[in-house]
N, CA, C and O atoms as a GROMACS GRO file, in nm:
protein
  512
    1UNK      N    1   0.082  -0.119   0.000
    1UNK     CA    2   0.000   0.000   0.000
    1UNK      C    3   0.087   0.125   0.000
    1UNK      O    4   0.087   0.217  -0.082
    2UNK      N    5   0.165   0.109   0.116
    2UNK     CA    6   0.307   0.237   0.085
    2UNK      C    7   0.351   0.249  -0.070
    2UNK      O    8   0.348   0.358  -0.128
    3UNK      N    9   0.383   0.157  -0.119
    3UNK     CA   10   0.491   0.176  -0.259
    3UNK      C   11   0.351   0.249  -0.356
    3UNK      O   12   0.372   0.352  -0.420
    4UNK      N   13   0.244   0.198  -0.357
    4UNK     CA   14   0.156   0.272  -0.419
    4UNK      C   15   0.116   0.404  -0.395
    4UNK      O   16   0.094   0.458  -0.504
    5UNK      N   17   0.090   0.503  -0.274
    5UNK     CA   18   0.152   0.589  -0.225
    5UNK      C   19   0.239   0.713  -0.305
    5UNK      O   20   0.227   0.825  -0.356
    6UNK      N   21   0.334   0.602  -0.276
    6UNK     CA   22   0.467   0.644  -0.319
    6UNK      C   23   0.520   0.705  -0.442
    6UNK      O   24   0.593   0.803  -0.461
    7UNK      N   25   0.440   0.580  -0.556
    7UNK     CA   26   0.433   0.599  -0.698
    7UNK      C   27   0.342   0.715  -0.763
    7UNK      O   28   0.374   0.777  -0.865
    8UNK      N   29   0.174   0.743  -0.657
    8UNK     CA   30   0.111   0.832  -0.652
    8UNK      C   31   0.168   0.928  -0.648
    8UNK      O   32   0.168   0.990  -0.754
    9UNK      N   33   0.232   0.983  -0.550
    9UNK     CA   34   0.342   1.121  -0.518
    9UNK      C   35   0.442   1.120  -0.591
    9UNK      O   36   0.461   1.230  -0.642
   10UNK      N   37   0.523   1.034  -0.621
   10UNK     CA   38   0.612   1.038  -0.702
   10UNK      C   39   0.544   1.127  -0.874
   10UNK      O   40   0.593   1.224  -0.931
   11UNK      N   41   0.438   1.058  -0.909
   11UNK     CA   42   0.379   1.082  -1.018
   11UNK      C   43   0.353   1.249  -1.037
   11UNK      O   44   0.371   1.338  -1.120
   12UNK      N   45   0.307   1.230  -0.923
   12UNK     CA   46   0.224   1.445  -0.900
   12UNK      C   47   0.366   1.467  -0.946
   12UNK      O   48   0.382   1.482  -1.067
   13UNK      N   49   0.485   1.473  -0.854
   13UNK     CA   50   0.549   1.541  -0.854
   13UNK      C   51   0.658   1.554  -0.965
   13UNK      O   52   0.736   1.649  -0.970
   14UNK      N   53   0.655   1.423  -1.076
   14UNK     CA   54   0.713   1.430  -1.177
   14UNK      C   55   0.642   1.476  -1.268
   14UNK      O   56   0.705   1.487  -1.373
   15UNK      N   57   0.457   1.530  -1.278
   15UNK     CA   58   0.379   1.600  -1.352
   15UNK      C   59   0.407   1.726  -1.317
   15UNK      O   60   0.422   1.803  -1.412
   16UNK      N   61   0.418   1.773  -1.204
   16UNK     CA   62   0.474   1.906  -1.172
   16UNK      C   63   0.566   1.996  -1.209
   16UNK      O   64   0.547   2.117  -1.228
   17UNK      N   65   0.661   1.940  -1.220
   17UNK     CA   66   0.818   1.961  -1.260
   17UNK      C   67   0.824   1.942  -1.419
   17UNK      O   68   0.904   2.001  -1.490
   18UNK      N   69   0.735   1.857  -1.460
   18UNK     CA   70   0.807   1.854  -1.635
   18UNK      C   71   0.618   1.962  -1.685
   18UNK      O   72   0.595   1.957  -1.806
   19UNK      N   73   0.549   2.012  -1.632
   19UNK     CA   74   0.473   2.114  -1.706
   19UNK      C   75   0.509   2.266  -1.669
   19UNK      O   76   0.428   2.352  -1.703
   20UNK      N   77   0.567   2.286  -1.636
   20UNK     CA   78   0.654   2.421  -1.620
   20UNK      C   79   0.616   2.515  -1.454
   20UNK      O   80   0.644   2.629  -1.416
   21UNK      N   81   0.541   2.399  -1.388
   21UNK     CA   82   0.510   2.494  -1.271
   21UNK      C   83   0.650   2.569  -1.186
   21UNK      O   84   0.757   2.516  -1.156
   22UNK      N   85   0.604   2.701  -1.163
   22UNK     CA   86   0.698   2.786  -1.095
   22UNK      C   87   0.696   2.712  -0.959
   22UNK      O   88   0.593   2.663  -0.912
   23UNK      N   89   0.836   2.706  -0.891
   23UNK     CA   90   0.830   2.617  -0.768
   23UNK      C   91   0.805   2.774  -0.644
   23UNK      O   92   0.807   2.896  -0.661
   24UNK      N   93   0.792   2.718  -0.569
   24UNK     CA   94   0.749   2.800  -0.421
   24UNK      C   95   0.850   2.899  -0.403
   24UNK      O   96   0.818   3.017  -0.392
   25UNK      N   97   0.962   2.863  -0.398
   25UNK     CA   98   1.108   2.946  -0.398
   25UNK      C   99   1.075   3.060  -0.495
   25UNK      O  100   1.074   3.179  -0.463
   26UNK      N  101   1.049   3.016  -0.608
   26UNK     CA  102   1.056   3.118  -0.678
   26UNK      C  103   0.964   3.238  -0.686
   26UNK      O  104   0.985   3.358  -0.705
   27UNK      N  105   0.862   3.170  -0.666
   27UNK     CA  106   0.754   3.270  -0.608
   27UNK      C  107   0.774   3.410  -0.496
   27UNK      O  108   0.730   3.525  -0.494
   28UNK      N  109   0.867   3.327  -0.404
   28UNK     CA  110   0.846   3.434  -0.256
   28UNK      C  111   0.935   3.521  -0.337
   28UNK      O  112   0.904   3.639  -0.351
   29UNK      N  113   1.047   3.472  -0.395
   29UNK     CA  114   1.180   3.542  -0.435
   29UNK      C  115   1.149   3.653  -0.552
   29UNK      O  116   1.228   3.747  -0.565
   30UNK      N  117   1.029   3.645  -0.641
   30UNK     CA  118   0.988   3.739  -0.694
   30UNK      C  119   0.866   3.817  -0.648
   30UNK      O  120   0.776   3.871  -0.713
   31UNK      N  121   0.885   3.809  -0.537
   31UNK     CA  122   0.766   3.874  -0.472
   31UNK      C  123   0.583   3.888  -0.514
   31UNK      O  124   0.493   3.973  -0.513
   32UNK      N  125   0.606   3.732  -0.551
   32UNK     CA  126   0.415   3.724  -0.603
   32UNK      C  127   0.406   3.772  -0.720
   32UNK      O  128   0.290   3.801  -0.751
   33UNK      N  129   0.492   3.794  -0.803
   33UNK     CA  130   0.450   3.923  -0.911
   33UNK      C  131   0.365   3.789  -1.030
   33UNK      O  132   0.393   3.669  -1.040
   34UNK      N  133   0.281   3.851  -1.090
   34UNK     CA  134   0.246   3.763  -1.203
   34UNK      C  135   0.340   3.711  -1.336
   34UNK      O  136   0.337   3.600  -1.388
   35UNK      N  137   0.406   3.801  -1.367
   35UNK     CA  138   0.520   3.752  -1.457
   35UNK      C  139   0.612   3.917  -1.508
   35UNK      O  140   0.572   4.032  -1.486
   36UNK      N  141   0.745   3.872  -1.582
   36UNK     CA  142   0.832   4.008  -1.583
   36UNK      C  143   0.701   4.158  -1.666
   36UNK      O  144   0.678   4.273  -1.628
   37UNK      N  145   0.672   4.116  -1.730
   37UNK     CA  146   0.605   4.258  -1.777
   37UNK      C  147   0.451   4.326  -1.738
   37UNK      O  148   0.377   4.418  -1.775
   38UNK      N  149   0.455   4.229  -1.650
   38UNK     CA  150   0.299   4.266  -1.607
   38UNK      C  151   0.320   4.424  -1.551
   38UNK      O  152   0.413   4.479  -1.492
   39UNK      N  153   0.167   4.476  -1.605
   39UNK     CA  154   0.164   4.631  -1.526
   39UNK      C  155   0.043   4.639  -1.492
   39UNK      O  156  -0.042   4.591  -1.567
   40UNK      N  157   0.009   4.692  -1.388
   40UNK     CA  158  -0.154   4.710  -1.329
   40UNK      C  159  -0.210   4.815  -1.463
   40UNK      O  160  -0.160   4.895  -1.543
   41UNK      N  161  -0.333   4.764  -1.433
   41UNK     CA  162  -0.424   4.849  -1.567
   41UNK      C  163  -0.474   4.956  -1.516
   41UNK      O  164  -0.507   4.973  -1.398
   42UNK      N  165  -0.484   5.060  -1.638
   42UNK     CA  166  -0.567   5.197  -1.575
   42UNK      C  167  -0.646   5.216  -1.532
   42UNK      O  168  -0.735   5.172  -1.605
   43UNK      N  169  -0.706   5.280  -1.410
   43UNK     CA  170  -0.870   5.275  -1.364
   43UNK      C  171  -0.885   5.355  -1.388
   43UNK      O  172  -0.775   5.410  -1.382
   44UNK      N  173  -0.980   5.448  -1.432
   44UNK     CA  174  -1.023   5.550  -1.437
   44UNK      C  175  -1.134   5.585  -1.351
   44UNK      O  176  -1.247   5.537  -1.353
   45UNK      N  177  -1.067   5.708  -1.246
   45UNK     CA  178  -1.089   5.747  -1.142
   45UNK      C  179  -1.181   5.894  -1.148
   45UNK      O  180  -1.125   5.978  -1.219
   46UNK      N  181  -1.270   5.926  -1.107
   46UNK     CA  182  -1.353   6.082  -1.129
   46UNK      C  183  -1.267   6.123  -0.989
   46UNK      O  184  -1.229   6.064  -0.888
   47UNK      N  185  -1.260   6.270  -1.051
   47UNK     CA  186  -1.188   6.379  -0.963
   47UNK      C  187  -1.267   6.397  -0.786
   47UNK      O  188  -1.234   6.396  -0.668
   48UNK      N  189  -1.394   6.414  -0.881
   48UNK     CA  190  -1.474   6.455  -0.732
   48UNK      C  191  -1.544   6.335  -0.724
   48UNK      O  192  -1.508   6.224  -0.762
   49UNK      N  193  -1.646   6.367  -0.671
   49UNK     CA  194  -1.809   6.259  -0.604
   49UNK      C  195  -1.923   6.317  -0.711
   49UNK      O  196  -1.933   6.440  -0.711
   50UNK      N  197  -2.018   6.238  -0.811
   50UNK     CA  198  -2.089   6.300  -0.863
   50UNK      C  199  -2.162   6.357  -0.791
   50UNK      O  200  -2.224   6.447  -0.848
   51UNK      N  201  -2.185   6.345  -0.684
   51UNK     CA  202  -2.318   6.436  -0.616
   51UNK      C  203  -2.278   6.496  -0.501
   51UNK      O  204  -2.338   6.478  -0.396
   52UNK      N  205  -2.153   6.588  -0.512
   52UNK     CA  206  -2.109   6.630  -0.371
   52UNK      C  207  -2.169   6.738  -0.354
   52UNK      O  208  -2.104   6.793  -0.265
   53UNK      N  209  -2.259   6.808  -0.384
   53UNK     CA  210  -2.344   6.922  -0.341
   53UNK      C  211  -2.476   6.894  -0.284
   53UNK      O  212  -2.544   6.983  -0.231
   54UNK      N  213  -2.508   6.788  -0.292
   54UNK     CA  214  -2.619   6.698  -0.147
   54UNK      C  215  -2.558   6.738  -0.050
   54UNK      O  216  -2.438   6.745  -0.024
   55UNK      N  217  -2.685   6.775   0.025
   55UNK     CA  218  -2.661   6.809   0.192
   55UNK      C  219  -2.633   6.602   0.256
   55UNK      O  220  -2.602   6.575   0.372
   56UNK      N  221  -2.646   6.537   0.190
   56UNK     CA  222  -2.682   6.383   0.258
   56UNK      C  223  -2.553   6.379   0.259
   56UNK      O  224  -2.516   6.305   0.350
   57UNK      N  225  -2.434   6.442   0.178
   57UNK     CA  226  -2.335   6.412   0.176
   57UNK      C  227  -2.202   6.521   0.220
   57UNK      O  228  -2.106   6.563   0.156
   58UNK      N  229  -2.238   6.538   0.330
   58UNK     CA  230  -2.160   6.684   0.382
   58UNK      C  231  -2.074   6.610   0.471
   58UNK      O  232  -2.081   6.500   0.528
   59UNK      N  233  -1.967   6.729   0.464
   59UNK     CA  234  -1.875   6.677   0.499
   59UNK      C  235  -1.849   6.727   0.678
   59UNK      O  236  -1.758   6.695   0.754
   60UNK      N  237  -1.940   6.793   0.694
   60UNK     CA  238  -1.878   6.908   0.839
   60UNK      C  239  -1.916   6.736   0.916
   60UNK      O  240  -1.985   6.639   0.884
   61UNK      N  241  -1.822   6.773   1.036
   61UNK     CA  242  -1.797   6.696   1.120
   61UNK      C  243  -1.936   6.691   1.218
   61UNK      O  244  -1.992   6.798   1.238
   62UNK      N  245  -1.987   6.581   1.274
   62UNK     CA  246  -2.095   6.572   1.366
   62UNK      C  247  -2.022   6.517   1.523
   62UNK      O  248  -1.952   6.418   1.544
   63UNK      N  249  -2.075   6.632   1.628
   63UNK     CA  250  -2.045   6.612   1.739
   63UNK      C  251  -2.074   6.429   1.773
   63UNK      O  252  -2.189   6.384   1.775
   64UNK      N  253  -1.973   6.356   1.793
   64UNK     CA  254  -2.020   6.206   1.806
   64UNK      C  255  -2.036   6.223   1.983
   64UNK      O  256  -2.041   6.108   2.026
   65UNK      N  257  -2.042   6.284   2.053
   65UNK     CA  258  -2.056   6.235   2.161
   65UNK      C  259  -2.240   6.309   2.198
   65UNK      O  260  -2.297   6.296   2.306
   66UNK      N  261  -2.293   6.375   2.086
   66UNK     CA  262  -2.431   6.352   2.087
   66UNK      C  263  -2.484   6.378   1.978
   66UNK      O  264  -2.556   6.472   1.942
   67UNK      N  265  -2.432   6.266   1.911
   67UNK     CA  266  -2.508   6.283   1.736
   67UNK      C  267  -2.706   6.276   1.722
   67UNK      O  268  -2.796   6.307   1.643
   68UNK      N  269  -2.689   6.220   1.846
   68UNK     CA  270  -2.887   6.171   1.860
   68UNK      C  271  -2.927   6.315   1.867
   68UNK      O  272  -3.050   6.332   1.864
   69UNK      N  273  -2.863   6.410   1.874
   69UNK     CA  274  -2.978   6.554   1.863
   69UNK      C  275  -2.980   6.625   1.731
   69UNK      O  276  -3.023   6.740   1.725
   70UNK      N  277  -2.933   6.558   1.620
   70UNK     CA  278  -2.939   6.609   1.465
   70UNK      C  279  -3.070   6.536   1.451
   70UNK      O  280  -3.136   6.553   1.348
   71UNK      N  281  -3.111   6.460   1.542
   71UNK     CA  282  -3.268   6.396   1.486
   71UNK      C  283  -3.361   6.452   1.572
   71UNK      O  284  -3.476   6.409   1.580
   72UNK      N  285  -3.315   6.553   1.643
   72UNK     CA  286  -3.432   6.616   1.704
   72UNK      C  287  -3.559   6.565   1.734
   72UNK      O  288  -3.670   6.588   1.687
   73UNK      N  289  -3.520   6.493   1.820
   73UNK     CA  290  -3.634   6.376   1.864
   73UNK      C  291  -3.620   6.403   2.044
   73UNK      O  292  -3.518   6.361   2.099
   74UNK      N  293  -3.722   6.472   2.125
   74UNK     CA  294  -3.696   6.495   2.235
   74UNK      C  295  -3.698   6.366   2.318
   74UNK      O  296  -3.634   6.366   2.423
   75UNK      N  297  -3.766   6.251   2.280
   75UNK     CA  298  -3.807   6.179   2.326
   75UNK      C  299  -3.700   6.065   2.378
   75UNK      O  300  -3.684   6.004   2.484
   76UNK      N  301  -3.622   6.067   2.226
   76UNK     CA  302  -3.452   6.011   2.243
   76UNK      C  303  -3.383   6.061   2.347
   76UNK      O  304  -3.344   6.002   2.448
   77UNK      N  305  -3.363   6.226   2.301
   77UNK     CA  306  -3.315   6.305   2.417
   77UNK      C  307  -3.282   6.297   2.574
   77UNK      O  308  -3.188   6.312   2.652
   78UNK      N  309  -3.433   6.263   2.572
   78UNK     CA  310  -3.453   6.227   2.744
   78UNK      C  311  -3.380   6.102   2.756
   78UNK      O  312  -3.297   6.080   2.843
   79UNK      N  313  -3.421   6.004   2.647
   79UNK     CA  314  -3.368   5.894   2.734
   79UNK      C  315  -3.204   5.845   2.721
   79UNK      O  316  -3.123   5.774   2.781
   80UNK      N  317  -3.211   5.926   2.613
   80UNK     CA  318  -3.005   5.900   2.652
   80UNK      C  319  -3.004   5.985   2.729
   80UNK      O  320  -2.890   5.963   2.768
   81UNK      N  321  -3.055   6.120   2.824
   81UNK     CA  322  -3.022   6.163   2.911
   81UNK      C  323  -3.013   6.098   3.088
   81UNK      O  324  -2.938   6.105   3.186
   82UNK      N  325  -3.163   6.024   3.039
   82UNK     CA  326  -3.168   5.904   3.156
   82UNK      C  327  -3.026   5.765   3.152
   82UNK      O  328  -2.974   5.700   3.243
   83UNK      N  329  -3.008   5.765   3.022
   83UNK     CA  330  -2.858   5.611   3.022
   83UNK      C  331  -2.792   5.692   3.111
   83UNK      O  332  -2.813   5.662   3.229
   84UNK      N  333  -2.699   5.812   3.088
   84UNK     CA  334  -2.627   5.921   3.089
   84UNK      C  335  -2.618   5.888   3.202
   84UNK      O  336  -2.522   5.813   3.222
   85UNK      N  337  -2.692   5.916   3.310
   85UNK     CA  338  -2.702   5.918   3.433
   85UNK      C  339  -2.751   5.842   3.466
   85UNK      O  340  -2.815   5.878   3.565
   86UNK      N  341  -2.776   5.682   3.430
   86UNK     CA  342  -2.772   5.560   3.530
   86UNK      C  343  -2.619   5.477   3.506
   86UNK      O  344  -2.596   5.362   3.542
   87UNK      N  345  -2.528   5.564   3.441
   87UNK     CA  346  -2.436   5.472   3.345
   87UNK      C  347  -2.312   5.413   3.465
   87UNK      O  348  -2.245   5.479   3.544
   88UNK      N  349  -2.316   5.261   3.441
   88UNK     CA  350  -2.199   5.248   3.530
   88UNK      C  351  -2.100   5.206   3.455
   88UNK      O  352  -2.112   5.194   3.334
   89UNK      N  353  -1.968   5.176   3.537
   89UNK     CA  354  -1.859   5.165   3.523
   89UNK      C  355  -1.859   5.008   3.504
   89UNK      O  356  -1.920   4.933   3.580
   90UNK      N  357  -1.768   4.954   3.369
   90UNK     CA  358  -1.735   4.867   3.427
   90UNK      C  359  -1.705   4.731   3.512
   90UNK      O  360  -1.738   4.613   3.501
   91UNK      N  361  -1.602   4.832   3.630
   91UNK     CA  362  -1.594   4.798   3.770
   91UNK      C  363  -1.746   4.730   3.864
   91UNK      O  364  -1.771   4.621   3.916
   92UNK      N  365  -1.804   4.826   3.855
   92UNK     CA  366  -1.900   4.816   3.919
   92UNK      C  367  -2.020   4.750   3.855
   92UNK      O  368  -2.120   4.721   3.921
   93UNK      N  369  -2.006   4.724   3.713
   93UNK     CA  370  -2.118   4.639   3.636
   93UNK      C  371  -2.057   4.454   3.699
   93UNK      O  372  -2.134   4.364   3.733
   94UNK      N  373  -1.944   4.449   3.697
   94UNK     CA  374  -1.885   4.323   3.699
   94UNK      C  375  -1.884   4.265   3.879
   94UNK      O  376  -1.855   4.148   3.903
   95UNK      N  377  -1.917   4.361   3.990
   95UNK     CA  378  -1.903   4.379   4.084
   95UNK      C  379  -2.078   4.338   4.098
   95UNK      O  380  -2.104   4.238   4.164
   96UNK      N  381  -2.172   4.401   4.047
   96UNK     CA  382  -2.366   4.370   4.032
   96UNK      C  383  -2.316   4.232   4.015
   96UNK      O  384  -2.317   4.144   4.102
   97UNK      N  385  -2.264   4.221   3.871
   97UNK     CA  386  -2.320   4.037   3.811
   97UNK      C  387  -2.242   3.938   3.886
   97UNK      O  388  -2.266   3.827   3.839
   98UNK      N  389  -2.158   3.930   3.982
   98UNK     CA  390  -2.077   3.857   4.058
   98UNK      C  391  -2.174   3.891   4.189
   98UNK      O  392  -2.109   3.837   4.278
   99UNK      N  393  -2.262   3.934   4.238
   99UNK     CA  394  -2.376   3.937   4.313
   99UNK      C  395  -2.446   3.907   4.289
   99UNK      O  396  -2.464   3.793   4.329
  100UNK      N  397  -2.540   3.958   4.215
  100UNK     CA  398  -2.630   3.861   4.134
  100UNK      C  399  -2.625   3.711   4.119
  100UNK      O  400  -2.721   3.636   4.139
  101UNK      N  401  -2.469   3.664   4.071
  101UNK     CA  402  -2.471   3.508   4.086
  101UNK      C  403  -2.481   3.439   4.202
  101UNK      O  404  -2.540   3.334   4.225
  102UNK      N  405  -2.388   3.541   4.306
  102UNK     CA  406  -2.378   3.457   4.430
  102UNK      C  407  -2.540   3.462   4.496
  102UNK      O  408  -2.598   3.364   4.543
  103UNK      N  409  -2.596   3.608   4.486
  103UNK     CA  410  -2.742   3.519   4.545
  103UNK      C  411  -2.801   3.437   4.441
  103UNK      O  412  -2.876   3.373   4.514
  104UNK      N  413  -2.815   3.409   4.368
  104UNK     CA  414  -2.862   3.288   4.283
  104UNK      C  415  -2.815   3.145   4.344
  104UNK      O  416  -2.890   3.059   4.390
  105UNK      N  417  -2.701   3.140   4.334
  105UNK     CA  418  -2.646   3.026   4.393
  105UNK      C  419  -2.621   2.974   4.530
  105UNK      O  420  -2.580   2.866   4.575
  106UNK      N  421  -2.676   3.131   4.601
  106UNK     CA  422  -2.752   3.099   4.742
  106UNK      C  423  -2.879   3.024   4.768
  106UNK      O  424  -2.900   2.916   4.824
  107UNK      N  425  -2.976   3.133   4.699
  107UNK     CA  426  -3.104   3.083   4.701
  107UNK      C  427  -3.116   2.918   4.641
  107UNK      O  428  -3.174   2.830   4.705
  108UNK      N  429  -3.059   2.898   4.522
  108UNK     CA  430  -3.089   2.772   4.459
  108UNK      C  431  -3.028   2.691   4.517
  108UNK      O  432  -3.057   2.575   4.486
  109UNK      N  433  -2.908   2.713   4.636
  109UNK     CA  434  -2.871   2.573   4.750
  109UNK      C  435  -2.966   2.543   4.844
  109UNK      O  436  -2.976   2.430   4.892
  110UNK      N  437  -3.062   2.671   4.884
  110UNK     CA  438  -3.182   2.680   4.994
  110UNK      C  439  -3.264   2.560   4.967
  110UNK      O  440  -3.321   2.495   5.054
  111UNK      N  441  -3.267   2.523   4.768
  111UNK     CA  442  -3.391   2.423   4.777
  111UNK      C  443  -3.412   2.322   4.800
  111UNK      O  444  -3.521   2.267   4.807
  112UNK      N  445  -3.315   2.284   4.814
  112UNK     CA  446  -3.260   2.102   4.841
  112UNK      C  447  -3.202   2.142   4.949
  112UNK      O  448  -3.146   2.242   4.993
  113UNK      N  449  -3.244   1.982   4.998
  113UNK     CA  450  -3.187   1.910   5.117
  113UNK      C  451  -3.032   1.944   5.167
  113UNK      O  452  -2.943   1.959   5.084
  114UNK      N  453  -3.007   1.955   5.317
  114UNK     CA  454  -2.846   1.983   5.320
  114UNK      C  455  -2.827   1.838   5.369
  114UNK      O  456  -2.903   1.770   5.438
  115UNK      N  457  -2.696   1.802   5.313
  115UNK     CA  458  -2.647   1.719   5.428
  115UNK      C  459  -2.483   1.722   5.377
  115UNK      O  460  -2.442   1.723   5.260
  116UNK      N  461  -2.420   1.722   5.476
  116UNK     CA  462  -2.297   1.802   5.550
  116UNK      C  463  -2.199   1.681   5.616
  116UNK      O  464  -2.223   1.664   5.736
  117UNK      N  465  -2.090   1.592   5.560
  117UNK     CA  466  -2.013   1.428   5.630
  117UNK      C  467  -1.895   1.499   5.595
  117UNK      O  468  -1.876   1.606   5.536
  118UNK      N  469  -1.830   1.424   5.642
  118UNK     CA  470  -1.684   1.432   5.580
  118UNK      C  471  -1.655   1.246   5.666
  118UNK      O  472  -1.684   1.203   5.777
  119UNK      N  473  -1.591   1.187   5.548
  119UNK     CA  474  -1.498   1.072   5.542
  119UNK      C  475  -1.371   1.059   5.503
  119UNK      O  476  -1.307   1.108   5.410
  120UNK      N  477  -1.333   0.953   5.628
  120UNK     CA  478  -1.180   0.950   5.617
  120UNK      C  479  -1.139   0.822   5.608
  120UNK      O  480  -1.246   0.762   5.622
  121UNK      N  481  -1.052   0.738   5.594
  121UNK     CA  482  -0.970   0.641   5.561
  121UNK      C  483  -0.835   0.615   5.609
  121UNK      O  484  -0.762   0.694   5.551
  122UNK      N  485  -0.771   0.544   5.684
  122UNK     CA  486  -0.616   0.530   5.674
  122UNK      C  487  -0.601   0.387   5.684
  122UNK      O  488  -0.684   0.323   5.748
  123UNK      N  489  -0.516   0.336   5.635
  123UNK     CA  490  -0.476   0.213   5.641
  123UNK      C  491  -0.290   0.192   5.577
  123UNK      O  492  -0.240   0.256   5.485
  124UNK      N  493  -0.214   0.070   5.673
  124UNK     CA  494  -0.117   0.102   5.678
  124UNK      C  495  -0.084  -0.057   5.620
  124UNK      O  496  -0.109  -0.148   5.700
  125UNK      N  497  -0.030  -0.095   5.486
  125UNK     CA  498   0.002  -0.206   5.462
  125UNK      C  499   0.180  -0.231   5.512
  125UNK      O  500   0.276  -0.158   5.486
  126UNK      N  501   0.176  -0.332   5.574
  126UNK     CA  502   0.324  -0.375   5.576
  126UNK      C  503   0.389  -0.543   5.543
  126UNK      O  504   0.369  -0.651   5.598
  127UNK      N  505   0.464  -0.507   5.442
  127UNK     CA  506   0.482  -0.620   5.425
  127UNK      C  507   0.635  -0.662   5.506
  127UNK      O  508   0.713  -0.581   5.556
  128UNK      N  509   0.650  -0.801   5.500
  128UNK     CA  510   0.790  -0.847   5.568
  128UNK      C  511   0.820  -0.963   5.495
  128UNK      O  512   0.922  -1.026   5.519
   0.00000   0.00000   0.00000
């Protein structure tokens, strides 16, 4: 089963070598290029944006730390004003959910039965 294998790979690799494939070496060593005369083709690029005189497409900068008031929506307003000021840290988000678990895993030991052993063992083989 090996020698067949063998003859398999052997085969690839003597089809490889006698149809002109470029080997790996040569590749890295010409840096990927497709072949000596290749040249990237022209794109033809427009100067501007066809429609840069749309207001949809302006360029002035929008305050990102409250872009929700270009939609003038009071209703938004309020309530990112309400996040705003419930917003925690963090620290203190990871500090809730590590409470949260432990009473969970309080309460849900409450529902079942306790029972509370400890076992021990010693034994001393000696042989002579």
């Amino acid at each position: 089963m090996r020698s067949r294998w063998k003859r398999c790979l052997f085969a690839a690799a003597l089809i490889g070598a006698v149809s002109g494939c470029t080997p790996l070496r040569d590749w890295v060593h010409k840096g990927f290029k497709v072949g000596p005369q290749y040249k990237a083709p022209a794109i033809e690029v427009e100067p501007a944006w066809l429609d840069e005189e749309l207001p949809q497409l302006s360029t002035n900068s929008v305050d990102e730390g409250a872009w929700w008031t270009m939609l003038q929506d009071p209703v938004l307003n309020d309530l990112t004003t309400q996040v705003r000021q419930g917003n925690w840290t963090l620290r203190e988000l990871g500090a809730r959910i590590l409470a949260a678990r432990s009473q969970f895993d309080y309460t849900k030991g409450r529902l079942f039965p306790q029972s509370q052993s400890i076992n021990g063992t010693f034994s001393r083989h000696v042989f002579n």
